[in-house]
C-alpha positions as semicolon CSV with decimal commas, in nm:
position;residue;x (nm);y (nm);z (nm)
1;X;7,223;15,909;8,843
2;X;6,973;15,643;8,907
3;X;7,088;15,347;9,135
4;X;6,881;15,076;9,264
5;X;6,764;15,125;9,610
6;X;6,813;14,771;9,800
7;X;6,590;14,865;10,098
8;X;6,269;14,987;9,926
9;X;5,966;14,727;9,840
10;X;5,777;14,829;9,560
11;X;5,413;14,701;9,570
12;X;5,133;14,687;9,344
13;X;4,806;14,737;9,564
14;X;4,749;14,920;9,812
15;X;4,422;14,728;9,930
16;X;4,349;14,519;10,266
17;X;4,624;14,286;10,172
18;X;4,892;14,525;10,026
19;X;4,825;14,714;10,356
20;X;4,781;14,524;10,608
21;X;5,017;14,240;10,507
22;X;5,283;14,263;10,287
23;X;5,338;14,633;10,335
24;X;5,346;14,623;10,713
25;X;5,623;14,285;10,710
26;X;5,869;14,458;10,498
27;X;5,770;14,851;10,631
28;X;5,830;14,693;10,998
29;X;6,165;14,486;10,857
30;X;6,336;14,830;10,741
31;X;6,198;14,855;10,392
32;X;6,095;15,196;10,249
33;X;5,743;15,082;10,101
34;X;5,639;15,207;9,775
35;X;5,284;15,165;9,676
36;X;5,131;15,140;9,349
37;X;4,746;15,179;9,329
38;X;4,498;15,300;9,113
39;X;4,275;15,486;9,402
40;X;4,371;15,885;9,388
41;X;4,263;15,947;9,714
42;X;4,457;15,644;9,863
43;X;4,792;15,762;9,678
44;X;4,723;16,104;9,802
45;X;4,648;16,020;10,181
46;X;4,942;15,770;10,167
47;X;5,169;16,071;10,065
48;X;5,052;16,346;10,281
49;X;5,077;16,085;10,594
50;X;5,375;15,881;10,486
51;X;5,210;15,620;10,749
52;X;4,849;15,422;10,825
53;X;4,748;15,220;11,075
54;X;4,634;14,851;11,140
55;X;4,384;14,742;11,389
56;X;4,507;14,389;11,497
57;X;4,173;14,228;11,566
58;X;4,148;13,939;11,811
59;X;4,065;13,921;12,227
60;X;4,248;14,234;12,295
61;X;4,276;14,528;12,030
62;X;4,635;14,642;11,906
63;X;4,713;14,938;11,709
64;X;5,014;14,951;11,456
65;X;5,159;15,212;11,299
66;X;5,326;15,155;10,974
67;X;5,578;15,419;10,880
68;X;5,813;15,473;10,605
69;X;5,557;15,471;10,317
70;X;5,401;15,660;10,010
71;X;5,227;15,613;9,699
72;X;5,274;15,612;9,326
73;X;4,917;15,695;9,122
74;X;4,935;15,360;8,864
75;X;4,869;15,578;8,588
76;X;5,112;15,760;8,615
77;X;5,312;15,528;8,404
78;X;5,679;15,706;8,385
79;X;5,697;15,718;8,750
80;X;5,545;15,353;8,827
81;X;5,851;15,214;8,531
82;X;6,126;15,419;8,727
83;X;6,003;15,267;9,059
84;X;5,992;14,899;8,951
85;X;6,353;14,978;8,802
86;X;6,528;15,104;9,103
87;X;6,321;14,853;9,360
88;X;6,533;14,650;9,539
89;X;6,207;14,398;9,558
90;X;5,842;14,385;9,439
91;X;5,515;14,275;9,534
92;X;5,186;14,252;9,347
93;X;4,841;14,232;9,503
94;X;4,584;14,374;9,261
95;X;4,334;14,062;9,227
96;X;4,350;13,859;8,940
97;X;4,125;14,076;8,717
98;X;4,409;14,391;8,746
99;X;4,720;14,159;8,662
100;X;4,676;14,227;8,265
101;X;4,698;14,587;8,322
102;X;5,029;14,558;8,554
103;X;5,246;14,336;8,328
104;X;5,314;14,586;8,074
105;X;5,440;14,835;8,361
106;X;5,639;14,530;8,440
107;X;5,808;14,465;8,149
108;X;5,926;14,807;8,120
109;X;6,047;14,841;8,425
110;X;6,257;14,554;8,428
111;X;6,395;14,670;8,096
112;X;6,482;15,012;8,236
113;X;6,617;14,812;8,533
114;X;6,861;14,653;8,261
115;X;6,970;15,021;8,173
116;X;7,098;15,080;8,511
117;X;7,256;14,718;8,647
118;X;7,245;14,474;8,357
119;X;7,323;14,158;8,637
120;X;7,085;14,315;8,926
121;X;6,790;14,037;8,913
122;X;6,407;14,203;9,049
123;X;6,232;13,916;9,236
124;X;5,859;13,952;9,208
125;X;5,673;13,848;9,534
126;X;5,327;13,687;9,384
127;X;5,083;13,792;9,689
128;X;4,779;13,618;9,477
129;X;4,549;13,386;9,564
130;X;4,628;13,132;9,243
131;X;4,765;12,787;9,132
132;X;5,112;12,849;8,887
133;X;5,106;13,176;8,912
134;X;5,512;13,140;8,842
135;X;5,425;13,010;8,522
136;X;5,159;13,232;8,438
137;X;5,343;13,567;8,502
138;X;5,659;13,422;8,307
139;X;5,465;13,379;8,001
140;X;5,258;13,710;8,025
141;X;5,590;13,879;8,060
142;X;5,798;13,729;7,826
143;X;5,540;13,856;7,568
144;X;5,621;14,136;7,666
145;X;5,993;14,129;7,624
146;X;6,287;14,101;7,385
147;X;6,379;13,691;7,316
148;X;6,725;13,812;7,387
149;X;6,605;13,941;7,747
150;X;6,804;13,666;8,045
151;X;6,454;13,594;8,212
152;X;6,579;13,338;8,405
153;X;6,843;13,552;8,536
154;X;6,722;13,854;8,573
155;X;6,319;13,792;8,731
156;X;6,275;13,560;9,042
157;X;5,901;13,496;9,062
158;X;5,811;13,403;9,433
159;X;5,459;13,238;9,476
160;X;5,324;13,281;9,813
161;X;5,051;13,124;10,027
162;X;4,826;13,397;10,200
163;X;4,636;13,301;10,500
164;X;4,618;13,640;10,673
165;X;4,238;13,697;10,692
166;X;4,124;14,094;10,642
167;X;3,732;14,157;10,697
168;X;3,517;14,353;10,466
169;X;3,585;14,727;10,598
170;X;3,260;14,895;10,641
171;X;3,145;15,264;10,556
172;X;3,106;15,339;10,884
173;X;3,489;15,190;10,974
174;X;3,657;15,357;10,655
175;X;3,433;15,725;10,677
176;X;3,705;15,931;10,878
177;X;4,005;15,728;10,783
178;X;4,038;15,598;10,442
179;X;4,376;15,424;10,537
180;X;4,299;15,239;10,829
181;X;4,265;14,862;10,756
182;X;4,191;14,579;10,992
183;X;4,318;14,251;11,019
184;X;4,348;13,940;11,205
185;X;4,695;13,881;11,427
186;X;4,820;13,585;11,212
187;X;5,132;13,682;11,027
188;X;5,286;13,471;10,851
189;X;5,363;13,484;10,476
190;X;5,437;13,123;10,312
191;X;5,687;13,202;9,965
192;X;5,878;12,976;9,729
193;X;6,228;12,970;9,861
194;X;6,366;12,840;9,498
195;X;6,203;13,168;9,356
196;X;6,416;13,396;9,458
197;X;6,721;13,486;9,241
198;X;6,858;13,756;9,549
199;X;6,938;13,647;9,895
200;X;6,585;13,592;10,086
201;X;6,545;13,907;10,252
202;X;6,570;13,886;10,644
203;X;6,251;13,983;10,750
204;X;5,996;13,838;11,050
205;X;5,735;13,647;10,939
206;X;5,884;13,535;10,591
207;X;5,841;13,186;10,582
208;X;6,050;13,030;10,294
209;X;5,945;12,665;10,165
210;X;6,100;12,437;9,926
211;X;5,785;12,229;9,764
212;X;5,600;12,554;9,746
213;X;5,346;12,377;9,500
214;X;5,221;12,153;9,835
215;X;5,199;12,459;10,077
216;X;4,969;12,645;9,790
217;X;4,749;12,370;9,771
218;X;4,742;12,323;10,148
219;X;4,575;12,678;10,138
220;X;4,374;12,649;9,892
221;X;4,215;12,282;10,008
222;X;4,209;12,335;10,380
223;X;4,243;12,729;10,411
224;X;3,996;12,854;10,119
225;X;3,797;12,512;10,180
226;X;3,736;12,531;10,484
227;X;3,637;12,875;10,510
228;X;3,376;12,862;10,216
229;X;3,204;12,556;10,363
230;X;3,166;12,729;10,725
231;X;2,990;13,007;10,500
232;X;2,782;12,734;10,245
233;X;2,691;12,531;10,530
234;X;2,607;12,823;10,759
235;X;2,420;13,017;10,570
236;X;2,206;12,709;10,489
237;X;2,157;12,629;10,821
238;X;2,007;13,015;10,880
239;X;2,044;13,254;10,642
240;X;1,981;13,525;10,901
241;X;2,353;13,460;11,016
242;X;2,573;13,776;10,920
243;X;2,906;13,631;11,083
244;X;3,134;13,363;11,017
245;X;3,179;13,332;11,439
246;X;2,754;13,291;11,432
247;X;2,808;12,966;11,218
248;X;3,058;12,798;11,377
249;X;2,884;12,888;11,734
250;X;2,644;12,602;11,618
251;X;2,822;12,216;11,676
252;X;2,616;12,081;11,350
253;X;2,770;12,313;11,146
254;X;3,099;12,316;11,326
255;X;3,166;11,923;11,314
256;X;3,070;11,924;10,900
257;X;3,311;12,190;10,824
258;X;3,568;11,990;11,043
259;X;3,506;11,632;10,836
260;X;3,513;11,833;10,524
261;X;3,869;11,998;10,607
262;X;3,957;11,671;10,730
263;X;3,853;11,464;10,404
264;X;4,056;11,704;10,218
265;X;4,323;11,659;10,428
266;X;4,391;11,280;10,378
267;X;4,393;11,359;9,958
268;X;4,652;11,628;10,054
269;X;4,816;11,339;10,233
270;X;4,781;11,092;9,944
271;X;4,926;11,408;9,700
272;X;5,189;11,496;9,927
273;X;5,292;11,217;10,140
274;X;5,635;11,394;10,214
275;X;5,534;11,721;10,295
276;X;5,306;11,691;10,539
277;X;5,174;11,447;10,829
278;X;4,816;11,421;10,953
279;X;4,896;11,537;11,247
280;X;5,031;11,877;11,130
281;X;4,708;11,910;10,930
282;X;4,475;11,816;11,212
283;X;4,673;12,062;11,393
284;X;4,652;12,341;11,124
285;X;4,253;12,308;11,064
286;X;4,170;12,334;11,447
287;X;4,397;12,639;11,442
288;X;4,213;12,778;11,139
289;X;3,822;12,719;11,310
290;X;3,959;12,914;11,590
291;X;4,067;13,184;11,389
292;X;3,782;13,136;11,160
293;X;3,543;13,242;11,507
294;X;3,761;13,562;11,575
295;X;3,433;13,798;11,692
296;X;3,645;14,063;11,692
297;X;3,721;14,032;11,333
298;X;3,372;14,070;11,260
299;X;3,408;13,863;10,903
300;X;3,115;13,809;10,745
301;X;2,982;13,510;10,577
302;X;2,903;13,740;10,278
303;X;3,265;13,835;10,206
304;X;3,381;13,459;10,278
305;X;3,101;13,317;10,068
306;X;3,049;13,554;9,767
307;X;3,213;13,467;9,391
308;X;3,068;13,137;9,330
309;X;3,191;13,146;8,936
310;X;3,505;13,153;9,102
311;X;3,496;12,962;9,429
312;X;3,328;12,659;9,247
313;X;3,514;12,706;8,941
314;X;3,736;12,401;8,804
315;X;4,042;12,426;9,031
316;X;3,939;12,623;9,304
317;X;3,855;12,498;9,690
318;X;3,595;12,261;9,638
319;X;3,573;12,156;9,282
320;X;4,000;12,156;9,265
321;X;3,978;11,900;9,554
322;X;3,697;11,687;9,446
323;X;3,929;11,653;9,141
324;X;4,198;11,552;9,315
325;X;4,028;11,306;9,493
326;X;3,897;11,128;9,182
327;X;4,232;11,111;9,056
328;X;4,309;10,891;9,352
329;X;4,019;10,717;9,393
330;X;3,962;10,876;9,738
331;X;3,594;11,010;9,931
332;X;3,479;11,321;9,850
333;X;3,129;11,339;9,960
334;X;3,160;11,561;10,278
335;X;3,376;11,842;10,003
336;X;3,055;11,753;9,720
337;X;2,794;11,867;10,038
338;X;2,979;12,133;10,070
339;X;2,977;12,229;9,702
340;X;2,627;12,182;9,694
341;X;2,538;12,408;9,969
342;X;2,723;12,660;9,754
343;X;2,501;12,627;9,526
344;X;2,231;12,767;9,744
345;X;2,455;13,026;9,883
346;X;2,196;13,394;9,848
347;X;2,425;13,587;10,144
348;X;2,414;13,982;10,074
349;X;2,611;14,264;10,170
350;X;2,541;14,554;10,417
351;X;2,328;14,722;10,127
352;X;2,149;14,363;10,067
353;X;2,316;14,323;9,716
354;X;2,462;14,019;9,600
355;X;2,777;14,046;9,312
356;X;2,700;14,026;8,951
357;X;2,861;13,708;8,916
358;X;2,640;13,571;9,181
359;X;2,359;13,680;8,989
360;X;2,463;13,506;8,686
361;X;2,538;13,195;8,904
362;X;2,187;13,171;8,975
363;X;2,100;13,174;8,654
364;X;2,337;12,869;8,575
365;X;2,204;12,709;8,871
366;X;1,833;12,777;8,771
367;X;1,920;12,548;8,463
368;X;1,978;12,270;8,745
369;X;2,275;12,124;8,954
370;X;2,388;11,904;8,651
371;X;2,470;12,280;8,437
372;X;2,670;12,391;8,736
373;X;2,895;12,111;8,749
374;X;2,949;12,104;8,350
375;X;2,941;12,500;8,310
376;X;3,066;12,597;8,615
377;X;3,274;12,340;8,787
378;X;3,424;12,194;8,464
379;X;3,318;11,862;8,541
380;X;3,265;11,597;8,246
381;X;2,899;11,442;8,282
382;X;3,059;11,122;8,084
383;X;3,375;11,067;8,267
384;X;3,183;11,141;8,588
385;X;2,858;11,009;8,583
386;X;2,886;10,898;8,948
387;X;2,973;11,235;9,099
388;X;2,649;11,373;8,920
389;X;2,415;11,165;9,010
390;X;2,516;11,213;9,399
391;X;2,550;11,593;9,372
392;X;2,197;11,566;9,209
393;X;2,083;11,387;9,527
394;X;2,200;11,596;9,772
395;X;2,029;11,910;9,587
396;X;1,656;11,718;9,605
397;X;1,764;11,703;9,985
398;X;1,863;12,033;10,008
399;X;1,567;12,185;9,824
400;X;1,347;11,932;10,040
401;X;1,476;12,096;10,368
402;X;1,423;12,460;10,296
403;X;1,094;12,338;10,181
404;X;1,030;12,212;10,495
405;X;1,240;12,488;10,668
């Protein structure tokens, strides 16, 4: 007889995130973690080990071993449906390009859940990096199900906030042990406390919030923000720099990316006047540069830098808060420099490629500044005739300094 298992966390992804995040908080708060992943050999190791280990990365090194664990081969589709059914919670973090693939799986499961406790709700932890993604996972799955299906009782949908940073793992760091992921010692996982329909579960390091909409946007316009314009501005300054730490080393760059997390602070401020104060905020971005120059995280400016179709897309970091500010009249010019410098962002891996959407960046970019902002950023040239003509200048100054350079 199937019965749902209150104490086991299934989650979709087993990457850096699923690993060394959510899957360690609930492993190390009593949960049996189930994984759900699409990598064989992952599944495979996570099943012959039932554990993996972090590498907490900061002054001192600290090993954790996270127990109580095994994996579930996402093709597999019978066995993924009957997980999901008798979870007592999940989690999903697959990127945004693998959440078309999981809803399906989703849907059935919660309608095999329904077979075996018709008033059991599932809350879905949303460990994503997007805006609404409570709204956008309630309309993918009620696609997916019967009209008669109680969504609203049955599904909690819990956006989160990530800010735990996890570096780039390199061959030579993943060639004898597949599993073993690094990661910085923050720990703290920001979620919408009206999400859930199931008492919160009592885990370290949950941090419930009520106007979950401000704390999302306080990661994405100081978090994301400020870590993209440390990489933009640092790789402009030298592009021989390989790590974030190098940048920051260097006061010019240091003090930009400061003014530019602070500018976005005060529209966060005008947005949220209730949430949060400045001096929380000032607090919170000179926490964040000192995590940002963790040397023994090794992050690279590559990894924080990389997707510009998506980092300078409409309502991301840069272009999200430039919007923002417009909407309340408010400066924007130290977040538009650091757009810019975005634009000029040529970082490559450790085999000196660049992503194919960087690639077809540059070719946007080739067209001139004024395509990236209408293509690219989603910026009206009409409405916003101002904002062009300044991000054109600072491009002719930008050009004229690596010409120099």
């Amino acid at each position: 007889m199937k019965i749902i298992n209150k104490e086991k966390i299934v989650l979709f992804g087993a990457g850096k995130i699923g690993r060394s995040f959510i899957g360690q908080l609930f492993s190390r708060g009593g949960y049996e973690v189930v994984f759900i992943d699409t990598n064989r050999q992952v599944i495979d190791e996570l099943n012959k080990r039932g554990k993996y280990r972090i590498i907490i990365k900061s002054d001192k090194e600290e090993i954790i071993d996270i127990s109580n664990v095994r994996g579930v081969l996402f093709y597999d589709e019978e066995k993924v449906v009957s997980e999901v059914a008798e979870a007592g919670i999940v989690a999903v973090s697959v990127g945004i390009d693998g959440l078309g693939y999981l809803f399906p799986l989703l849907a059935k499961g919660l309608l095999e859940r329904q077979k075996i406790d018709s008033e059991f709700p599932l809350d879905i932890i949303i460990a994503e990096n997007m805006r609404n993604a409570d709204d956008y996972f309630q309309k993918e799955l009620k696609k997916l199900l019967p009209v008669s299906y109680q969504f609203g009782k049955l599904v909690g949908l819990i956006e989160t906030s990530i800010g735990k940073m996890v570096p780039i793992m390199h061959k030579k760091d993943t060639k004898d042990d597949i599993l073993l992921v690094f990661a910085e010692p923050y720990n703290t996982l920001i979620l919408n406390k009206k999400g859930f329909r199931n008492p919160i579960p009592a885990i370290d390091g949950l941090s419930p919030k009520e106007n979950m909409k401000a704390w999302v946007d306080r990661k994405l316009f100081i978090h994301n923000l400020g870590h993209s314009a440390a990489a933009y501005i640092g790789f402009l300054h030298n592009p021989e720099f390989v790590f974030m730490y190098e940048a920051l080393e260097v006061s010019e760059v240091f003090d930009h990316v400061r003014e530019t997390m602070l500018q976005s602070a005060y529209i966060l401020l005008k947005k949220y006047p209730d949430e949060f104060s400045l001096k929380d905020l000032t607090e919170h971005i000179d926490d964040l540069l000192n995590r940002f120059q963790n040397r023994a995280l090794g992050d690279t400016i590559f990894r924080v830098g990389c997707d510009l179709m998506r980092k300078l897309g409409p309502y991301d970091r840069l272009s999200g808060a430039v919007r923002v500010a417009l909407e309340f009249e408010l400066k924007y010019d130290k977040i538009l420099y650091a757009l810019v410098c975005g634009c000029h962002f040529r970082a490559k891996d450790e085999d000196s490629q660049i992503i194919k959407g960087d690639i077809e960046f540059e070719k946007v970019y080739n067209k001139g500044i004024r395509s990236v902002l209408t293509d690219v950023c989603g910026f009206n040239e009409i409405q916003y005739a101002d904002l062009f003509s300044e991000a054109e200048q600072l491009d002719r100054t930008l050009k004229n300094r690596k010409a120099i350079s």
